[in-house]
MMTF fields as JSON, N, C-alpha, C and O atoms, coordinates in Angstrom:
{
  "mmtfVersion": "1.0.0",
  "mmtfProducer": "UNKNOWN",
  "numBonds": 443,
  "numAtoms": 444,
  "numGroups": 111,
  "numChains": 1,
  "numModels": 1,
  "chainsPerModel": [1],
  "groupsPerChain": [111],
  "chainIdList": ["A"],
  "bondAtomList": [4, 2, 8, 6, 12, 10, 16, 14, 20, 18, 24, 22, 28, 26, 32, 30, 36, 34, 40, 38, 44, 42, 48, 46, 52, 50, 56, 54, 60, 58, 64, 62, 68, 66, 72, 70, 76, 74, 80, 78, 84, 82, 88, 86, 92, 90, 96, 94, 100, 98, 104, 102, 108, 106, 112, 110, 116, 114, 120, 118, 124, 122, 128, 126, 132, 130, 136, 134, 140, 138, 144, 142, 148, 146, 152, 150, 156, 154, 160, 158, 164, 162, 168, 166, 172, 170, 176, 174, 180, 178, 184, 182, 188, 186, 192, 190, 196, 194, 200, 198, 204, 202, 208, 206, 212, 210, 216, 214, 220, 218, 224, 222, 228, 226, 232, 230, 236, 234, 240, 238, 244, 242, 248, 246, 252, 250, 256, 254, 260, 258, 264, 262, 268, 266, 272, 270, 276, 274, 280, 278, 284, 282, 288, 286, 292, 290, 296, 294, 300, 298, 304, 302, 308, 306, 312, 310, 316, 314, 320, 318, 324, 322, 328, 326, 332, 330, 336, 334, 340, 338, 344, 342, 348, 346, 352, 350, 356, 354, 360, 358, 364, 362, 368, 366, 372, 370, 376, 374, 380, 378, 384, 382, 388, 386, 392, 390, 396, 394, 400, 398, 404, 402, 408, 406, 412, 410, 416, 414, 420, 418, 424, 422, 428, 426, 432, 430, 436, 434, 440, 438],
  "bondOrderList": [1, 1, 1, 1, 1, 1, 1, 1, 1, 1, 1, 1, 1, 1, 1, 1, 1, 1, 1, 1, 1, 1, 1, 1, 1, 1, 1, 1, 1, 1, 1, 1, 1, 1, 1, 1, 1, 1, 1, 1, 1, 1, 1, 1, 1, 1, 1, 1, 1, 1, 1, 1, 1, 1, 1, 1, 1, 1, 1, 1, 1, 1, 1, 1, 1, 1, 1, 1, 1, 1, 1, 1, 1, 1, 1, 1, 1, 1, 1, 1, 1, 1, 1, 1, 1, 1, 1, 1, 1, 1, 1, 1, 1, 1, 1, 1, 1, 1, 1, 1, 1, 1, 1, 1, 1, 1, 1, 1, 1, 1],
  "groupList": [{"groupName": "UNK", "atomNameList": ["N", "CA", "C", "O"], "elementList": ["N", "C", "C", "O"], "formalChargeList": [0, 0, 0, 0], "bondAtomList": [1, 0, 2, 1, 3, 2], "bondOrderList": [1, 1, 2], "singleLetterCode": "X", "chemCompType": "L-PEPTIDE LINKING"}],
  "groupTypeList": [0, 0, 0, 0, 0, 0, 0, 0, 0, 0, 0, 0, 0, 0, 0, 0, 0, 0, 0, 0, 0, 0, 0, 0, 0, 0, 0, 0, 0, 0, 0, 0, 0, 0, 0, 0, 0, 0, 0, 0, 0, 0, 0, 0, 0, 0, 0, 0, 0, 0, 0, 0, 0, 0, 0, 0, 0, 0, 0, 0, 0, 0, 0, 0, 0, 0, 0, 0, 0, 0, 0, 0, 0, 0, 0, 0, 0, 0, 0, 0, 0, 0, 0, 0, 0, 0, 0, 0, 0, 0, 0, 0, 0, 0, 0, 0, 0, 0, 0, 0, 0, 0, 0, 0, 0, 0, 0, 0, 0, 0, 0],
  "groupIdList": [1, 2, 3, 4, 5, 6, 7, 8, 9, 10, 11, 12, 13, 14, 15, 16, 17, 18, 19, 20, 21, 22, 23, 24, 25, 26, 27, 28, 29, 30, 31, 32, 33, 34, 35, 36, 37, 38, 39, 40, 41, 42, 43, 44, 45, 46, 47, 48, 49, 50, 51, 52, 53, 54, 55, 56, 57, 58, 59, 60, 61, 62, 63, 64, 65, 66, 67, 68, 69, 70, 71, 72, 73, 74, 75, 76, 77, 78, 79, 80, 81, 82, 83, 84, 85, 86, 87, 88, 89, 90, 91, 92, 93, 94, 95, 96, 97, 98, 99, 100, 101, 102, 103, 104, 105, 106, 107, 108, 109, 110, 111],
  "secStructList": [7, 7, 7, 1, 1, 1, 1, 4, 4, 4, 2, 2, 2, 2, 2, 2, 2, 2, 2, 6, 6, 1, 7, 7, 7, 1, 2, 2, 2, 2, 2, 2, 2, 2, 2, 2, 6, 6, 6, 6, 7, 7, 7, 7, 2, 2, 2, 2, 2, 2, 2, 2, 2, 2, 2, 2, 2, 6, 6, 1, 7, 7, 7, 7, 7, 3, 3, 7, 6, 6, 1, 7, 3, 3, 7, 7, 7, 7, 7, 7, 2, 2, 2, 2, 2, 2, 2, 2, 2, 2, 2, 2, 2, 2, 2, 2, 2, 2, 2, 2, 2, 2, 2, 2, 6, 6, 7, 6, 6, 7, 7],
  "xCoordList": [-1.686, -2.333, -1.641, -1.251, -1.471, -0.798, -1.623, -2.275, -1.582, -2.877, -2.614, -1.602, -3.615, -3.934, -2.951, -2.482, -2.76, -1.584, -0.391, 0.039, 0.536, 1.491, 1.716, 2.883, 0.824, 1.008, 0.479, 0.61, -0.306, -0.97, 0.25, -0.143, 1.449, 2.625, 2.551, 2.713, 2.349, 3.226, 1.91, 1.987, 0.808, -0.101, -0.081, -0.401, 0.353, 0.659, 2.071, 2.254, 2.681, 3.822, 3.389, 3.7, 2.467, 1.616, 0.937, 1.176, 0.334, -0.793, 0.128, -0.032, 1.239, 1.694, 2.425, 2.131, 3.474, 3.532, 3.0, 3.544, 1.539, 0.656, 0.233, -0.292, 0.512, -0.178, 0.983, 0.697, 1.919, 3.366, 3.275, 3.526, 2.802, 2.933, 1.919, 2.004, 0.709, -0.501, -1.628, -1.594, -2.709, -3.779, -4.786, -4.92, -5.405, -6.334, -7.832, -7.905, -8.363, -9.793, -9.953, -9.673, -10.305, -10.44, -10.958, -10.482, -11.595, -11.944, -10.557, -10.075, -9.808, -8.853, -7.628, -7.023, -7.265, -5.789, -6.509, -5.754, -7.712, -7.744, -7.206, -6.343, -7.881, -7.762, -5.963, -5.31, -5.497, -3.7, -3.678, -3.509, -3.794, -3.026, -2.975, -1.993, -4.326, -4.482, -3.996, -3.738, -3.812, -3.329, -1.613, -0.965, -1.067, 0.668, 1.086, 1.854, 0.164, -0.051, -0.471, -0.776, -0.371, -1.223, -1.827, -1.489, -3.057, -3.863, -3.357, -3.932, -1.866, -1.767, -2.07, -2.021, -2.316, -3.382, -4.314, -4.178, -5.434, -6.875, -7.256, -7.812, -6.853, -7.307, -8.464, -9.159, -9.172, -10.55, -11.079, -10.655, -12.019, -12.421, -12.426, -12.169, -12.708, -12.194, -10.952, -10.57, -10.287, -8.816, -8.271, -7.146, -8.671, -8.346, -9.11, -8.18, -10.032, -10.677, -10.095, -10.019, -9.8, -9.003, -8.088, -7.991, -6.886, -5.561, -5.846, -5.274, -6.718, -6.762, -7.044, -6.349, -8.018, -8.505, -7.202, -6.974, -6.283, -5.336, -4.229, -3.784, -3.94, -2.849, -3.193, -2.352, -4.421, -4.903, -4.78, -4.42, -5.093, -5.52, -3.97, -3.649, -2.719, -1.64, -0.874, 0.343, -1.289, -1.208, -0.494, -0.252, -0.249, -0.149, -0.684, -0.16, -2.014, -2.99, -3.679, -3.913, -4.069, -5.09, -6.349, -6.395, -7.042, -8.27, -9.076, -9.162, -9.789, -10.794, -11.464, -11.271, -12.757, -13.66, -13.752, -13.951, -13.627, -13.4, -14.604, -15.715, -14.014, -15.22, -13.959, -12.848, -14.387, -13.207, -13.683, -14.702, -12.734, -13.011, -14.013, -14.095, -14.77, -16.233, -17.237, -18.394, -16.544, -18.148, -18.743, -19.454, -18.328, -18.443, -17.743, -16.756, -18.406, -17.998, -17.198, -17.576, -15.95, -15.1, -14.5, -14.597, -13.822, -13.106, -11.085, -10.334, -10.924, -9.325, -8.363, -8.521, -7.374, -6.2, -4.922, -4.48, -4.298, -2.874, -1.908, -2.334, -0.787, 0.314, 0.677, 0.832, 0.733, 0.819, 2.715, 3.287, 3.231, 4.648, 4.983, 5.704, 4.296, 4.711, 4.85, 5.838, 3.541, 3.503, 4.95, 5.718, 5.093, 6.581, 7.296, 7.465, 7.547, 8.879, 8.935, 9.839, 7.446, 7.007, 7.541, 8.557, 6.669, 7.391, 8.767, 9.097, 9.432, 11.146, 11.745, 12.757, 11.006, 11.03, 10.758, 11.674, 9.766, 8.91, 9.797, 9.973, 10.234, 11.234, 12.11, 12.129, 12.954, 14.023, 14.224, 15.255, 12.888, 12.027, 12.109, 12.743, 11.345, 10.914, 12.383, 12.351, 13.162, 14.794, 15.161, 15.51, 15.427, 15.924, 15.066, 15.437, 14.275, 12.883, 13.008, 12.975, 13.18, 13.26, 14.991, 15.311, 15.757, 16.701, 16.641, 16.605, 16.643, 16.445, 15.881, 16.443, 14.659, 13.925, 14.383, 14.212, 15.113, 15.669, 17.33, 18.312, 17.265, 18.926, 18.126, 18.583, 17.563, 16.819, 16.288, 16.676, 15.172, 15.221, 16.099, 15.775, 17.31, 18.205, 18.957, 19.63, 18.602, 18.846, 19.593, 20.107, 19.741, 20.661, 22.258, 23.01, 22.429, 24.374, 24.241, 25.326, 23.407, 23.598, 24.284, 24.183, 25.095, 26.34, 26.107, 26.703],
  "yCoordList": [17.543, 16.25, 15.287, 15.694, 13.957, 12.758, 12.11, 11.362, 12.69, 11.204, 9.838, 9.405, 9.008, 7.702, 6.675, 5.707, 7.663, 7.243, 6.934, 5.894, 8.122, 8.162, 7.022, 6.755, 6.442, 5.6, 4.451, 3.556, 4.106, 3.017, 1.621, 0.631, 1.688, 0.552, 0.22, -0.992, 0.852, 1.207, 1.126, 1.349, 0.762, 0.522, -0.693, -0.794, -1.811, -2.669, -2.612, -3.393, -1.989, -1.664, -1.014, -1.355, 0.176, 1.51, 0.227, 0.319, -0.647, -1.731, -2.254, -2.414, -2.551, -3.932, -3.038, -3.221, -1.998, -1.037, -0.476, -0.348, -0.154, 0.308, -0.717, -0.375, -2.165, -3.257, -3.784, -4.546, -3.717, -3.999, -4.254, -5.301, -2.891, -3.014, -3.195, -3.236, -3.354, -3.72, -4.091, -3.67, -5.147, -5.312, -3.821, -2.968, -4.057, -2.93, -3.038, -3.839, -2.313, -2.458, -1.142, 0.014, -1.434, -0.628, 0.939, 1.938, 1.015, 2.265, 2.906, 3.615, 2.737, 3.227, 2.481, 1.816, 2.516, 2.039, 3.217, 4.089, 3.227, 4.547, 6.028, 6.8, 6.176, 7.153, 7.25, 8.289, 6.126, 6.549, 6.809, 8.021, 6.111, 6.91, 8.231, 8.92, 8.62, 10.423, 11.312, 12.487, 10.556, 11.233, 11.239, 12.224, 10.162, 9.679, 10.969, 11.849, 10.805, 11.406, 12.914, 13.401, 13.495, 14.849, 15.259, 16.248, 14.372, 14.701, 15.214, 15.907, 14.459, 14.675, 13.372, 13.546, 12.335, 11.259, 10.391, 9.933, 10.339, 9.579, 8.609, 8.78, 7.354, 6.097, 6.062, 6.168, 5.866, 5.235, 3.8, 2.867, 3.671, 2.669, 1.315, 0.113, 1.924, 0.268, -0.164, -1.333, 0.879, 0.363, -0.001, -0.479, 0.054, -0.086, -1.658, -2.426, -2.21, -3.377, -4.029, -5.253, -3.399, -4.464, -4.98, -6.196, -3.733, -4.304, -5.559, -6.649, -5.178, -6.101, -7.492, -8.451, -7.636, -8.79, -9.549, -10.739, -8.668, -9.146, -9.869, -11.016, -8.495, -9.149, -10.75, -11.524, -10.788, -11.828, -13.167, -14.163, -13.137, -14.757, -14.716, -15.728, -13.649, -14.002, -14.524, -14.699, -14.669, -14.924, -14.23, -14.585, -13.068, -12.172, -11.383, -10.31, -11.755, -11.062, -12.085, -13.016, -12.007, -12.781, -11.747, -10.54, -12.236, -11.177, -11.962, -13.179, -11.311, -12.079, -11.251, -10.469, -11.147, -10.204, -10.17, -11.236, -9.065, -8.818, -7.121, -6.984, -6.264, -4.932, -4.049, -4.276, -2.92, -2.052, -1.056, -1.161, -0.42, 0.631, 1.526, 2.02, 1.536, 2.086, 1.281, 1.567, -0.247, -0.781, -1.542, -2.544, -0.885, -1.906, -3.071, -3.239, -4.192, -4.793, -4.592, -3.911, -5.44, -4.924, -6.683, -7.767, -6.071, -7.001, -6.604, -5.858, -7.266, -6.823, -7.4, -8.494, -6.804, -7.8, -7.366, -6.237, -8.789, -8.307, -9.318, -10.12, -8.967, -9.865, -10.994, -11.129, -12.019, -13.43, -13.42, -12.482, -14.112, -14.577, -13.988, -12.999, -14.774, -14.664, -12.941, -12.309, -12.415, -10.894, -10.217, -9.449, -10.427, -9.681, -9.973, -9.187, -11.064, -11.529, -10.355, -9.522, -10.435, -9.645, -8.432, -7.932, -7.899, -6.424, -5.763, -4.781, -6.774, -6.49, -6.694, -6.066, -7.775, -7.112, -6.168, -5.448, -5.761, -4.643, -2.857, -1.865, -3.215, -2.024, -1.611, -0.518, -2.738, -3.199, -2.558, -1.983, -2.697, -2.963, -0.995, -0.257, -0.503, 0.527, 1.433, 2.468, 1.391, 1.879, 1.791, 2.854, 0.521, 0.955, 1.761, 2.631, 1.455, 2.119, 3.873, 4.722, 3.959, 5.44, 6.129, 7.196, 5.113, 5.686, 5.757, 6.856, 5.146, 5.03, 6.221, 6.8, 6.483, 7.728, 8.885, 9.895, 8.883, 10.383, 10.218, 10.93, 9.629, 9.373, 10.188, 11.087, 9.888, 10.751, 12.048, 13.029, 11.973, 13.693, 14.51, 15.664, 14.085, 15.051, 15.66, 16.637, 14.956, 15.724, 14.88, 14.016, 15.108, 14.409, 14.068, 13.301, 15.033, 15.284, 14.437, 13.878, 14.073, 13.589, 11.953, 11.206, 11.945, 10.532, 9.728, 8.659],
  "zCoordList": [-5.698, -5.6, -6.565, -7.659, -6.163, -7.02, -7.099, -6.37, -8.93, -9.411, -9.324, -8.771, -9.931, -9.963, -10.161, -9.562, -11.917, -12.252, -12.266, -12.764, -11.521, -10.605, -9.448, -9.165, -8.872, -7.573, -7.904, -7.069, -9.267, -9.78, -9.482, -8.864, -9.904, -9.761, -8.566, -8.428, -7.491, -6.02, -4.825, -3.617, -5.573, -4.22, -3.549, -2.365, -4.388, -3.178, -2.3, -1.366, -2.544, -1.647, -0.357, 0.784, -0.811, 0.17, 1.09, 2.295, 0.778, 1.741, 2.622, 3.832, 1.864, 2.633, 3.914, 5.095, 3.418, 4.434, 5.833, 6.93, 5.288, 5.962, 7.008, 8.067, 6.631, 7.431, 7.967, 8.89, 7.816, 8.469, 9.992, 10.591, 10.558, 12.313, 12.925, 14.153, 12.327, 12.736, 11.374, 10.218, 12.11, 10.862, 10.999, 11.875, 9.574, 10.142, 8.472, 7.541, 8.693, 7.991, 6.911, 7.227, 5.98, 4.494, 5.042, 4.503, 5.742, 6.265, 6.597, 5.714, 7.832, 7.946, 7.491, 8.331, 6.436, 5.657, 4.569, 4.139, 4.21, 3.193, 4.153, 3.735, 5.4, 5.91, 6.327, 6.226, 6.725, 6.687, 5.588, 5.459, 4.314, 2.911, 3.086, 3.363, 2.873, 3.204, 4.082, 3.822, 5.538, 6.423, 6.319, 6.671, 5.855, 5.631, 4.978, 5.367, 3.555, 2.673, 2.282, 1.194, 3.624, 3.758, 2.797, 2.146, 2.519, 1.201, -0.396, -1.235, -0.39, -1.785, -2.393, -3.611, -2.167, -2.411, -1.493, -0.358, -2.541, -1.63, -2.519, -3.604, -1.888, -2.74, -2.853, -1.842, -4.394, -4.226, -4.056, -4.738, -3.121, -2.594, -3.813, -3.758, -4.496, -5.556, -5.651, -5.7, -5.677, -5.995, -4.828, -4.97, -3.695, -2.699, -2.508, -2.263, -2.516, -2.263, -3.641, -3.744, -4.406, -6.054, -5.49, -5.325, -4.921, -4.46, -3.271, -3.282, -2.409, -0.872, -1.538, -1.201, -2.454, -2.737, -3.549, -3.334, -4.6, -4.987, -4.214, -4.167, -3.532, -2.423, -1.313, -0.855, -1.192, -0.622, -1.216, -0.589, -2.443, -3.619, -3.993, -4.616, -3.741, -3.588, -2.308, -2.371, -1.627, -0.232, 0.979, 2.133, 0.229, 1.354, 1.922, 2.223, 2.25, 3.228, 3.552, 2.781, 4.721, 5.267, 6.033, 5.794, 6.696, 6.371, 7.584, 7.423, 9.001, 10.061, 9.862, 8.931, 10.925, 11.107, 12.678, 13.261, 13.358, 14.477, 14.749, 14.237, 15.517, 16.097, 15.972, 16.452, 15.176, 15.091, 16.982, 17.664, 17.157, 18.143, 18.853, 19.978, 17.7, 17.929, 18.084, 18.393, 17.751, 18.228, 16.735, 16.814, 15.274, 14.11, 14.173, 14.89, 13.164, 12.951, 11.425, 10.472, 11.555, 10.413, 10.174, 10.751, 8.876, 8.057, 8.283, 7.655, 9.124, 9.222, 8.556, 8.014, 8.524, 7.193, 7.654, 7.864, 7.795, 8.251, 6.995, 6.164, 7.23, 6.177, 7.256, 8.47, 5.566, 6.007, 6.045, 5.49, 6.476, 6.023, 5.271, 5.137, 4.56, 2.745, 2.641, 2.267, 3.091, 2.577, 3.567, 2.988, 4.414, 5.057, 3.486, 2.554, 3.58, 2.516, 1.623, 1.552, 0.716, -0.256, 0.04, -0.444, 1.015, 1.711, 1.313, 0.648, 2.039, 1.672, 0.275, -0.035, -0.81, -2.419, -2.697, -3.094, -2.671, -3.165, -2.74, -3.448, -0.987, -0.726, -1.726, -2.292, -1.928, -3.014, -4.142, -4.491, -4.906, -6.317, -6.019, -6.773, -4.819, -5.2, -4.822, -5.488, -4.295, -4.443, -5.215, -5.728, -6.009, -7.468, -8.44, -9.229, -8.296, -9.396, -9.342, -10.232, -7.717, -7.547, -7.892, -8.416, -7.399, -7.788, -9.883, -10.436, -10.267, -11.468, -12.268, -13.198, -11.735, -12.259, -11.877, -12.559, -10.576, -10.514, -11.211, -10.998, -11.643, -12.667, -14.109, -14.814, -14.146, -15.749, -15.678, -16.313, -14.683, -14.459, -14.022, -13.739, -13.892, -12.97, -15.128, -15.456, -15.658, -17.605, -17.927, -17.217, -19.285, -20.063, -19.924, -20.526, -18.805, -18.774, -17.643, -17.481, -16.773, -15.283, -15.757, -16.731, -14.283, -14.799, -13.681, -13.554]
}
């Protein structure tokens, strides 16, 4: 399991991702994490409505209310413009970031 901590930098990357090819509602964008994720992480519902609300008052989310599949009514959120743009930083951001960190664990001699 990958804690909190571990993915704490990188959850708005995981959203914006997740909302890339379609909008969709806090119920299931938790349930892809987990499922993407084969349960080695499960966002909790706060941090999950922290990030949405963040990403939003930044303007890359926008947010209607429409009937999910079954018949609820839901709160849906897809990326604005802006959030694509974002998207393709953040890819960026997290390639170097990753390359970066596996430059250090690979030990001290690695070149």
């Amino acid at each position: 399991m990958i804690g909190a901590d571990a993915i704490r930098g990188h959850i708005d990357l995981i959203l914006l991702a997740i909302l890339e090819t379609q909008p969709s509602y806090a119920y299931e964008i938790s349930k892809t994490i987990t499922d993407r994720s084969r349960g080695e992480y499960v966002i909790k519902q706060t941090t999950l409505y922290t990030a949405v609300k963040r990403l939003q008052s930044q303007g890359l989310l926008d947010s209607y209310e429409d009937v999910s599949p079954t018949g609820k009514p839901r709160t849906y959120y897809k990326l604005t413009p802006t959030g694509f743009e974002q998207l393709g930083l953040k890819r960026d951001e997290w390639r170097s970031t990753r390359a970066l960190v596996d430059h250090f664990t690979k030990g001290k001699d690695a070149s």
